[in-house]
C-alpha positions in Angstrom: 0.0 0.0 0.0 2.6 2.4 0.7 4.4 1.9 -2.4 1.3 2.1 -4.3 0.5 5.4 -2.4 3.9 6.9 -3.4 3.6 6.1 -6.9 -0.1 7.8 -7.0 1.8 10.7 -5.1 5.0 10.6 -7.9 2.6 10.8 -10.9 0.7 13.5 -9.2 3.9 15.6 -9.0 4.4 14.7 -12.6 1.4 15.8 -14.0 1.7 18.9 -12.0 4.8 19.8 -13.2 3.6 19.3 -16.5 0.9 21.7 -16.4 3.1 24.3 -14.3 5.4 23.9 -16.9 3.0 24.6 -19.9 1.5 27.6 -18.1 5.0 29.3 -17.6 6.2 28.1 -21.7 2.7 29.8 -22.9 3.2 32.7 -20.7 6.6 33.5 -21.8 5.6 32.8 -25.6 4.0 36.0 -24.6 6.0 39.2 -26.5 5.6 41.8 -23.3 6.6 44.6 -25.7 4.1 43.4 -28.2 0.3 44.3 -29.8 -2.1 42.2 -29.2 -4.3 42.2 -32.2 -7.5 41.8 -30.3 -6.9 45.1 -28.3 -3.8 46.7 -30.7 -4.5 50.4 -31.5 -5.1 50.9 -35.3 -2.8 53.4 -35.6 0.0 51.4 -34.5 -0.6 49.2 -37.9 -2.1 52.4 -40.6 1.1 54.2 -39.9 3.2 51.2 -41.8 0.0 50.4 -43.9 0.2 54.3 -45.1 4.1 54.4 -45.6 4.8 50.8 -47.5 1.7 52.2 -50.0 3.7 55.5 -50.8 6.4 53.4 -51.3 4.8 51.4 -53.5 3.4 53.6 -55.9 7.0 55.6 -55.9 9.0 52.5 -56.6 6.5 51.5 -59.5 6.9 54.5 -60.8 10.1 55.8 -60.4 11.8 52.6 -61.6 10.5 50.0 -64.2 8.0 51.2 -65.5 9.4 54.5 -65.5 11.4 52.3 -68.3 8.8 51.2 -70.5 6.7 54.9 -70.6 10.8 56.5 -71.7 11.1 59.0 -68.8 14.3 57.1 -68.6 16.8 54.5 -68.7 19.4 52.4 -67.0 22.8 52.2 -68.2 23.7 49.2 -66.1 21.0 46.2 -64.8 18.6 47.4 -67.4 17.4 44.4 -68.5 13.6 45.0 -66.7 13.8 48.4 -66.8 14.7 49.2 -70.6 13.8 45.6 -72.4 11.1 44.6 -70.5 12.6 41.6 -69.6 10.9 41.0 -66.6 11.0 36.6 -66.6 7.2 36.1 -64.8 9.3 37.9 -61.5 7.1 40.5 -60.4 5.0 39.4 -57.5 2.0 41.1 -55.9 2.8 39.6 -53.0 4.0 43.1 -51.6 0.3 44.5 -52.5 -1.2 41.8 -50.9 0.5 42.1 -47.8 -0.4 46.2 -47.3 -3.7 44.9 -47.9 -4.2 42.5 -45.0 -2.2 44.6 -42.6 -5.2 47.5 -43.7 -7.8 44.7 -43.7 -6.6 44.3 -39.9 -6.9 48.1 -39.3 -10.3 48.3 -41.1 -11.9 45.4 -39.1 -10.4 46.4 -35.7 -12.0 49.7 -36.7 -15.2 48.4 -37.5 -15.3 46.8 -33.7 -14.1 50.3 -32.4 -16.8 51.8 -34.3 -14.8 54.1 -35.7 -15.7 55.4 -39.2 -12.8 57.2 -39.8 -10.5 54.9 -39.6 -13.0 52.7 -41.7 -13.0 55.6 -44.7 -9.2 55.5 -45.0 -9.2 52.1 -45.0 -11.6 51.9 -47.9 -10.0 54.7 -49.8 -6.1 52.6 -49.5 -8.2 49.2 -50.2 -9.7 50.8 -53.1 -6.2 52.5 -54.3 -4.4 49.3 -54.0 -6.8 46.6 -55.1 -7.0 48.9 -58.9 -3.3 48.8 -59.1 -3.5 44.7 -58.7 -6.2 44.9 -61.5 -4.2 47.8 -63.6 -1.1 45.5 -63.7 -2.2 41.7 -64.0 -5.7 41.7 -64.6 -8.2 39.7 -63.1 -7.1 38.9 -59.5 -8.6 37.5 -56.3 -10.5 40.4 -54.6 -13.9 39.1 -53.4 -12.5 36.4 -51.4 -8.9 37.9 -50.6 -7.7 38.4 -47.3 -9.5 36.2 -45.5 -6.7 33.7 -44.2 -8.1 33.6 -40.9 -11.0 31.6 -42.5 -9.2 28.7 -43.5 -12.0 26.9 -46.4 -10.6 25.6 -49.7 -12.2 29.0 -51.2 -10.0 30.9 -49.0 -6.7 29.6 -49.2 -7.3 28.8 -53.0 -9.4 32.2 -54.0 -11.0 32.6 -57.1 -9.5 35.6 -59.1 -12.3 38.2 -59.9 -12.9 39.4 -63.5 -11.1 42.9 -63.8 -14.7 44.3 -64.6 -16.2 43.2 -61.5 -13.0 44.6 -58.9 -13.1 47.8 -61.0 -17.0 48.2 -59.7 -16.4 47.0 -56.9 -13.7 49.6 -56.0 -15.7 52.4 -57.1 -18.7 51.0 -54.9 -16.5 50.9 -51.6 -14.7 54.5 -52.4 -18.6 55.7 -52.3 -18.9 54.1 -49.1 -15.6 55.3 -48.0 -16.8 59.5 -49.4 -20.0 59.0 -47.2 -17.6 57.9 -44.1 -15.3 60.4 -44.6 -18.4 63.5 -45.0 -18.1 64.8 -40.9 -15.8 67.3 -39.8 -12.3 66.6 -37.8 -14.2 66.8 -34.2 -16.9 64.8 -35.3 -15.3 61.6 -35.3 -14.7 59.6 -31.9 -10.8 58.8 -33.3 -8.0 60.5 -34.5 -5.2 59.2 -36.9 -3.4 62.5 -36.7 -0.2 61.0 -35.8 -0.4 57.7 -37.9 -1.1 59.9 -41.1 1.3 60.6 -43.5 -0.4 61.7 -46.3 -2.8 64.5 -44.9 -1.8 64.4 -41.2 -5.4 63.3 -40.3 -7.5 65.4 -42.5 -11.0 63.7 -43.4 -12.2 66.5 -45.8 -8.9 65.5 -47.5 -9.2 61.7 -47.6 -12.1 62.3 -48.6 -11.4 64.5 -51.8 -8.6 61.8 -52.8 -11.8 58.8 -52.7 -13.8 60.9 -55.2 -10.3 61.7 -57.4 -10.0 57.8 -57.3 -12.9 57.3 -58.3 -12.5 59.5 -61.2 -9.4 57.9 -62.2 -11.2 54.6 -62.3 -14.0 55.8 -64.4 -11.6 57.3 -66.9 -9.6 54.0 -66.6 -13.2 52.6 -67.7 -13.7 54.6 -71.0 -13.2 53.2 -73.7 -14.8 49.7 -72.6 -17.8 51.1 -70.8 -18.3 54.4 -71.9 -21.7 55.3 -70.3 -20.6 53.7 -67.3 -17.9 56.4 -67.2 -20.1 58.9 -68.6 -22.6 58.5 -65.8 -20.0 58.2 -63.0 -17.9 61.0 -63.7 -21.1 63.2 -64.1 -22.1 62.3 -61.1 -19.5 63.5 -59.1 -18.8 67.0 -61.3 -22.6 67.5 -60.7 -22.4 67.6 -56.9 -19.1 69.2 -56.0 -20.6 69.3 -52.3 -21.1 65.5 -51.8 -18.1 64.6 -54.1 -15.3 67.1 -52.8 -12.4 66.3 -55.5 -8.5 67.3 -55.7 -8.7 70.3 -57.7 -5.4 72.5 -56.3 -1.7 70.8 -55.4 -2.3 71.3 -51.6 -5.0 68.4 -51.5 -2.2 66.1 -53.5 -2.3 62.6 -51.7 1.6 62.8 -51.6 5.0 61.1 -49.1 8.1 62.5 -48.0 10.9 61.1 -46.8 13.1 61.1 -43.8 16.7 60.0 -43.6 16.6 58.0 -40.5 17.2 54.8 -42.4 17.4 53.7 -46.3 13.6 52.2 -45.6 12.7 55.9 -44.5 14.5 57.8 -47.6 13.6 58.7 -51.1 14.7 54.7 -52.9 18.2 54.6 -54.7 19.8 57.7 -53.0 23.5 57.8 -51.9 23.7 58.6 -48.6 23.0 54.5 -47.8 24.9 53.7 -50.8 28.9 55.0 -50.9 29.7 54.2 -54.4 26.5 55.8 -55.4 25.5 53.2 -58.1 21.8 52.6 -57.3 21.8 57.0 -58.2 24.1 57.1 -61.5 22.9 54.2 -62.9 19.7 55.8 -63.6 19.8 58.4 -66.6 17.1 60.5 -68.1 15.7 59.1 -71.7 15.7 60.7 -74.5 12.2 60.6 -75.6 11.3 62.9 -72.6 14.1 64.6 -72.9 13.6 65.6 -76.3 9.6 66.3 -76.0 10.5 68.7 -73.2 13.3 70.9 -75.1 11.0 70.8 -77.8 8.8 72.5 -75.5 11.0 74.8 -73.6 9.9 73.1 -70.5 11.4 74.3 -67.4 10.7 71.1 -65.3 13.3 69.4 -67.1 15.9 71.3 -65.4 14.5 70.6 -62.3 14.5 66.6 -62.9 17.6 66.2 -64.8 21.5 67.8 -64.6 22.9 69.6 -68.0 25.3 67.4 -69.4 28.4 67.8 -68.5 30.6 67.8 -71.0 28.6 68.4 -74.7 29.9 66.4 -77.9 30.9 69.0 -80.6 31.6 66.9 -84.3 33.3 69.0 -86.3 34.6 68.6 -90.1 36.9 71.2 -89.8 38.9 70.0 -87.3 42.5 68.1 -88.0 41.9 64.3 -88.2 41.8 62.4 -84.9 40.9 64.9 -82.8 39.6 64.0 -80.3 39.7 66.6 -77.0 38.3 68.8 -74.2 38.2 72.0 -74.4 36.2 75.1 -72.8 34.0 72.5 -70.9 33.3 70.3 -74.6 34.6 67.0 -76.1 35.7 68.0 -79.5 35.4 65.1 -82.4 36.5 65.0 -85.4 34.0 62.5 -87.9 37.2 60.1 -88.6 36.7 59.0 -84.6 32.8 58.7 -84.9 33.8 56.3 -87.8 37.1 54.5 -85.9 34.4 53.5 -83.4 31.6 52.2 -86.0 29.8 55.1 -84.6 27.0 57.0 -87.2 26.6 60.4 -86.6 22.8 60.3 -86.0 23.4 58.2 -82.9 24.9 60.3 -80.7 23.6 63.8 -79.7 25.3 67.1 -79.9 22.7 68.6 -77.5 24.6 71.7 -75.4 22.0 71.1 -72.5 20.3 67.9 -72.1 21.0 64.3 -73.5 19.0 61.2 -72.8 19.8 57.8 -73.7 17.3 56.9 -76.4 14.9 53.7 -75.5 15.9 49.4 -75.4 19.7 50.3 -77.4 22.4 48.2 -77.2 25.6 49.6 -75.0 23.2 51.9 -73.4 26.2 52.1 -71.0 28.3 53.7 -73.9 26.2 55.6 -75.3 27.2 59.1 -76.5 31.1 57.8 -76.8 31.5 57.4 -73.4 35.1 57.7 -72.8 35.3 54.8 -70.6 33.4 51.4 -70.5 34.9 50.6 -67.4 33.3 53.3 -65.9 30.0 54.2 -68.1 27.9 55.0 -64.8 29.8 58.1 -64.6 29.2 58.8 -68.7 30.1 62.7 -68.5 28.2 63.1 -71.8 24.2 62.3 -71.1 22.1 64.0 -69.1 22.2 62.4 -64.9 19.0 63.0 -63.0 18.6 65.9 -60.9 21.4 66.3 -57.8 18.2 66.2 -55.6 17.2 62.7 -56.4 20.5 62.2 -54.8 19.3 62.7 -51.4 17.6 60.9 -48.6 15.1 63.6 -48.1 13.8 67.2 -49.4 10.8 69.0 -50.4 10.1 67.6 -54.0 11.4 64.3 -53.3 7.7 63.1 -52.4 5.9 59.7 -53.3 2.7 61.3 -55.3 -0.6 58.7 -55.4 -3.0 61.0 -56.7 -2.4 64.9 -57.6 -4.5 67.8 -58.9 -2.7 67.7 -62.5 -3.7 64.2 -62.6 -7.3 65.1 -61.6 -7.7 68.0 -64.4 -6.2 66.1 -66.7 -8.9 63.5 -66.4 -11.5 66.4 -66.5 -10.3 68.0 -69.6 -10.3 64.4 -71.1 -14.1 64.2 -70.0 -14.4 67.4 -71.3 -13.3 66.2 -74.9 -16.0 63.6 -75.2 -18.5 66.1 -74.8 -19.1 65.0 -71.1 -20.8 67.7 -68.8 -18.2 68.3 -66.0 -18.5 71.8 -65.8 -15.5 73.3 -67.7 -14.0 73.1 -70.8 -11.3 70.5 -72.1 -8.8 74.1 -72.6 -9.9 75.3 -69.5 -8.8 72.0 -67.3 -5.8 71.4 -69.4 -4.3 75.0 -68.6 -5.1 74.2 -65.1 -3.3 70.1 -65.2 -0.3 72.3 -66.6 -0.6 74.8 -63.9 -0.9 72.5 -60.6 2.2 70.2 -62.5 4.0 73.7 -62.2 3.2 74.6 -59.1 4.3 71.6 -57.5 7.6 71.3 -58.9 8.5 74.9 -57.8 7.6 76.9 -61.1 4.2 78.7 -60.9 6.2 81.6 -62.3 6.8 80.0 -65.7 3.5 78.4 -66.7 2.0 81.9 -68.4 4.6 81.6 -70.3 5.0 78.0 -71.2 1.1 78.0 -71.9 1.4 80.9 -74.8 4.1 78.7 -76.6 2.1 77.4 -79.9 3.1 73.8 -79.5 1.8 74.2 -76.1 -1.7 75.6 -76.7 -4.3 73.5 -76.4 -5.4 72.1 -79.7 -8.2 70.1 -79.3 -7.1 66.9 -79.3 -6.4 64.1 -76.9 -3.5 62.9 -78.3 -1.4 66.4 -77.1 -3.5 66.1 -73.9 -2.5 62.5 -72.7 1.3 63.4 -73.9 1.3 66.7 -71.3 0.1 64.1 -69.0 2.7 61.8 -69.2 4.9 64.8 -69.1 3.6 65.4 -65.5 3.6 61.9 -64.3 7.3 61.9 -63.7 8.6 59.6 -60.7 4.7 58.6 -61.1 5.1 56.4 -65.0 2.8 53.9 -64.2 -0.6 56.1 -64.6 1.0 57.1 -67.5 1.4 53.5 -68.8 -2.3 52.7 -68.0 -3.7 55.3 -70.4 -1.5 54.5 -72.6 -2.8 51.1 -72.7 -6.0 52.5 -73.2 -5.7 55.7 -75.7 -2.2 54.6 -77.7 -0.4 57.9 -76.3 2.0 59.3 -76.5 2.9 57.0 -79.6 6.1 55.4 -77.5 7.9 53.0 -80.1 10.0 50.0 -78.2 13.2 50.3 -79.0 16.0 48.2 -81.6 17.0 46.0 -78.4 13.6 45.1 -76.4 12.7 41.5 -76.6 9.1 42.4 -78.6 8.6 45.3 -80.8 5.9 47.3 -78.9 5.5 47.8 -75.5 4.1 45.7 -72.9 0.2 46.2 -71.6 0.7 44.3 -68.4 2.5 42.2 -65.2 3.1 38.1 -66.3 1.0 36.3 -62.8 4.3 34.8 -61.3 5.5 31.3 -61.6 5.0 31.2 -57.7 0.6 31.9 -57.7 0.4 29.7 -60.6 2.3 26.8 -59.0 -0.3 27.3 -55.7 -3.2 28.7 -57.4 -3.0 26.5 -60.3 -6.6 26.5 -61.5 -7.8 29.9 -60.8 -4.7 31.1 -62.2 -5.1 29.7 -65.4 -8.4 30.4 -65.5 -7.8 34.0 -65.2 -5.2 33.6 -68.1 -7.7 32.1 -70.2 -9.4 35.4 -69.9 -6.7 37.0 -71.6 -6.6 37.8 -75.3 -3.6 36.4 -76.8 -2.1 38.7 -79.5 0.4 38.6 -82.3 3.4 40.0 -79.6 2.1 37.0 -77.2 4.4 35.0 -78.9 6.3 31.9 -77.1 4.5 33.1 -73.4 1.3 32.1 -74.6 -1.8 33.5 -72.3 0.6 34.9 -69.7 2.4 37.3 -71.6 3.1 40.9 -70.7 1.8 41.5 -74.4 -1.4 39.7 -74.0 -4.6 42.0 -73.5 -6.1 42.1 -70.2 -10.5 42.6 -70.2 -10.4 46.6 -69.9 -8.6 47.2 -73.5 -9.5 44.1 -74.8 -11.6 45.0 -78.2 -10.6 48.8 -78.4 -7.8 48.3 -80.6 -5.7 49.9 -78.0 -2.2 50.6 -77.9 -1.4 48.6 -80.7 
C-alpha cells in the first residue's frame, strides 16, 4: 500500500509539473513589448500600412516602369527596366500584404466603431486593389484576405474578372466618401499621428476617394463608356457631396526622412557609398527631347545639364579628339574609328537622354570609358536632388491635382458635362504640374508657346500628362494602354517590338493557385506579340482594352 500510495503521489507531481510547466512556456511565448491584435491600437498598424503604399506607388513609378513609358533609362541592370525583360518575376505579393495589414486596421476599426479609420481604410483598399487589376488583370478580390478563415475557397481564391473589382472599387470608395463626409471633431478617433499623407484630414481623404474614383471611371472609358459617362457626371454634378482634388495642396503625396534607407527617397547615396543605385539611372531621350522641344522648365529641375557636350566638327584636323572650354571636341574620322554614325549620338549643349531598349546603353554618346560608363560625363544624370535621402520635391505622389484635371479635360473632350471646358482644365493640369515642382512663375509663359496651346485633341493632352507623371510612370502606362499615347515606339534591343500592356501572374501563384490562375489567363486575349509566353504574356490583353484596338 505504501508503495502504491507513493507512486499515485510521484505521478501526481508529474502531472503537476507538466501543467506548471505549460502555463510558464505559454506565458513567456508571450511578446511583453508586443500588440495584441485583439486590443492593438489601429494606428499602430495604418502608420506602416500608409508608408509601405507611398512606397509602392513611388518604386513603381520611379523605376520600371518609368522604363517602359521613356522618362528614362538604365545604363547598367537594365534588362527590366529598358527591355522589358521582366522573366514572370514580379510578385504582388507586396500589394497583398499592405492589404491585409489594412484589412486588420479596417476590421479592428469596425469593432471600435470608428468610421474614420474605416473611410481611410476603404480609400487605401480601393487605391491598392485597382493597381492589382491595372497590372495583372483579373485577381482575387472578393474572397482575398481572409486567411483567418481557413476553407478551400479561401486559401485557393477565385480571381475576380477585372470588370467586376473595378466596380467594386468604385462601390467601396462611395462608401468610404459618405464615411469620410463629418468634420475633424466629429469623429470619436484620430489618426493625426499615424497619417502621413494629410496628417489626419477627413475633408482631404475624402477629396482623394472621389479623385480615385474618377481615375477609375476614366480607366473605364473606352470599354464602358456610359458607365464612365454617368459616373464622372455624377461627381462633377455635386461638387458638395463629391469634394475632388482640384489645387496641389489636397495632392495625396510622401516625404521622406533620412533616418534609415527604408525611411528615404529609394536609390539615393547617402545609404549607398559608391553611389551606383543614383548614377545608374539616366534620363531618356524621348522625354528629354519632348521637353526641349517645348521649352519646359521642369526638365531642369528633374535632370543635370550634361556635362561635357559632344561637338563633331569637319573642320577639325583628323583624330581629334579633345576637351576644351567644358566640350569633347570630335573629329567624324573617330565617330567612324568606333563604328559610330553620326545620328546616334547627340550634340545637344543642355540635355541628353539615352534613347529607349539600345544596345551599349552604358556607352552611349562615346562614353570615354566602358569601365566606368555610370559616370558617362556626356548624357544627361538626373537631378542632384534625387541624390538625397530627403527634401521637399522628393515626395511619393498617389493621386495629384494635374492628374485630376487632366482626367476632367479628357471628359471634357468627349462632350461629357463636367463643368468646364477641355482648354480650360488642361491649362489648369499644366498649372498644378508647375506649381508643385516649384515653377508657378513660368506656366503663363509655357502655356502661350504654340506647340503648347491647347489644340483640341487628346492625343497632345494624354502626352502633357505623361509629361507630368514623372517619378509617377505607371498612370502614365495605364492610359497609354487605353488611348495609344503618346505613340512610344519600343526600342531596336527590347525582346518584342511594342510595348508591354501588363505584369506576367508569377510562376510562384500559378504553382499554388494553379486552376484559378489559369483560369484567369484564359481570360486573356492572346495577340500577335504574345508570342512563345502564350496566355501569360506581358503582351497579351487584359479585359479593360481588350476590343478597343488599343495601344497597338
Amino acid at each position: 500500500m505504501i508503495i502504491k500510495n507513493k507512486l499515485l503521489f510521484g505521478w501526481a507531481l508529474l502531472l503537476l509539473c507538466t501543467f506548471s510547466c505549460k502555463e510558464d512556456l505559454i506565458e513567456m511565448n508571450i511578446n511583453p513589448n508586443g500588440a495584441s491584435p485583439e486590443t492593438a491600437n489601429p494606428n499602430l498598424v495604418l502608420s506602416t500600412v500608409l508608408t509601405e503604399a507611398g512606397k509602392s506607388v513611388l518604386n513603381l513609378g520611379y523605376q520600371d516602369i518609368a522604363g517602359v513609358m521613356q522618362h528614362t533609362q538604365k545604363d547598367g541592370w537594365s534588362g527590366a527596366h529598358n527591355s522589358y525583360d521582366w522573366n514572370r518575376s514580379n510578385s504582388w505579393s507586396g500589394y497583398y500584404g499592405i492589404l491585409r495589414n489594412n484589412q486588420f486596421v479596417y476590421d479592428r476599426a469596425v469593432e471600435l466603431d470608428q468610421e474614420l479609420h474605416q473611410g481611410v481604410t476603404l480609400v487605401i483598399r480601393g487605391m491598392m486593389f485597382g493597381l492589382i487589376t491595372d497590372l495583372w488583370g483579373d485577381a482575387p478580390y472578393s474572397l482575398a484576405l481572409k486567411g483567418n478563415e481557413v476553407t478551400p475557397e479561401t486559401t485557393f481564391p477565385a480571381y475576380d474578372t477585372q470588370e467586376n473589382i473595378y466596380k467594386g472599387i468604385l462601390d467601396e470608395l462611395e462608401v468610404a466618401n459618405q464615411l469620410l463626409s463629418k468634420s475633424k471633431g466629429d469623429y470619436n478617433s484620430s489618426i493625426e499621428g499615424a497619417d502621413v499623407f494629410y496628417s489626419g484630414d477627413p475633408s482631404k481623404w475624402r477629396k482623394m476617394a472621389n479623385s480615385l474614383k474618377l481615375r477609375f471611371y476614366m480607366r473605364l472609358s473606352e470599354k464602358l463608356p456610359d458607365f464612365a459617362k454617368q459616373g464622372i457626371e455624377t461627381i462633377l454634378a455635386n461638387p458638395g457631396m463629391y469634394p475632388i482634388i482640384t489645387n496641389p495642396g489636397d495632392d495625396a503625396t510622401m516625404g521622406f526622412e533620412s533616418i534609415s534607407k527604408e525611411s528615404s527617397w529609394p536609390n539615393n547615396t547617402k545609404f549607398d557609398v559608391d553611389a551606383s543605385n543614383y548614377r545608374r539611372l539616366k534620363m531618356c531621350q524621348t522625354l528629354v527631347e519632348a521637353m526641349r522641344a517645348k521649352n519646359d522648365p521642369r526638365l531642369g529641375v528633374w535632370a543635370n545639364p550634361v556635362e561635357i557636350p559632344l561637338v563633331v566638327d569637319a573642320s577639325l584636323p583628323e583624330g581629334t579628339d579633345k576637351i576644351e572650354d567644358g566640350k569633347r571636341y570630335l573629329s567624324p574620322d573617330v565617330l567612324e574609328s568606333r563604328n559610330v554614325a553620326l545620328e546616334d549620338i547627340s550634340q545637344n549643349p543642355d540635355y541628353v537622354g539615352i534613347p529607349p531598349g539600345i544596345a551599349g546603353a552604358q556607352v552611349y554618346n562615346m562614353s570615354p570609358d566602358a569601365n566606368q560608363a555610370a559616370f558617362n560625363p556626356h548624357v544627361s544624370w538626373l537631378n542632384d536632388r534625387y541624390r538625397e535621402p530627403t527634401g521637399p520635391l522628393l515626395r511619393a505622389r498617389l493621386i495629384t491635382a494635374s492628374e485630376v484635371n487632366f482626367i476632367l479635360a479628357e471628359a471634357a473632350l468627349k462632350g461629357w458635362a463636367v463643368g468646364g471646358t477641355a482648354e480650360e482644365y488642361y491649362n489648369k493640369a499644366i498649372q498644378s504640374s508647375f506649381t508643385t515642382w516649384g515653377l508657378s512663375g513660368s506656366v503663363e509663359t509655357y502655356l502661350t508657346q504654340e506647340n503648347v496651346k491647347f489644340d483640341g485633341t487628346v492625343k497632345q493632352l494624354i502626352e502633357q500628362k505623361w509629361i507630368a507623371s514623372w517619378t509617377a510612370a505607371a498612370e502614365s502606362w495605364f492610359d497609354y494602354r487605353r488611348t495609344g499615347y503618346p505613340e512610344l515606339e519600343a526600342g531596336p534591343y527590347t525582346i518584342r517590338s511594342v510595348l508591354p500592356v501588363r505584369l506576367y501572374y508569377m510562376v510562384e501563384e500559378r504553382n499554388l493557385n494553379q486552376e484559378n490562375a489559369e483560369a484567369a489567363m484564359s481570360r486573356l486575349e492572346i495577340t500577335n506579340f504574345s508570342e512563345v509566353d502564350g496566355a501569360n504574356s506581358a503582351w497579351s490583353k487584359p479585359w479593360v482594352i481588350q476590343g478597343t484596338g488599343k495601344p497597338w
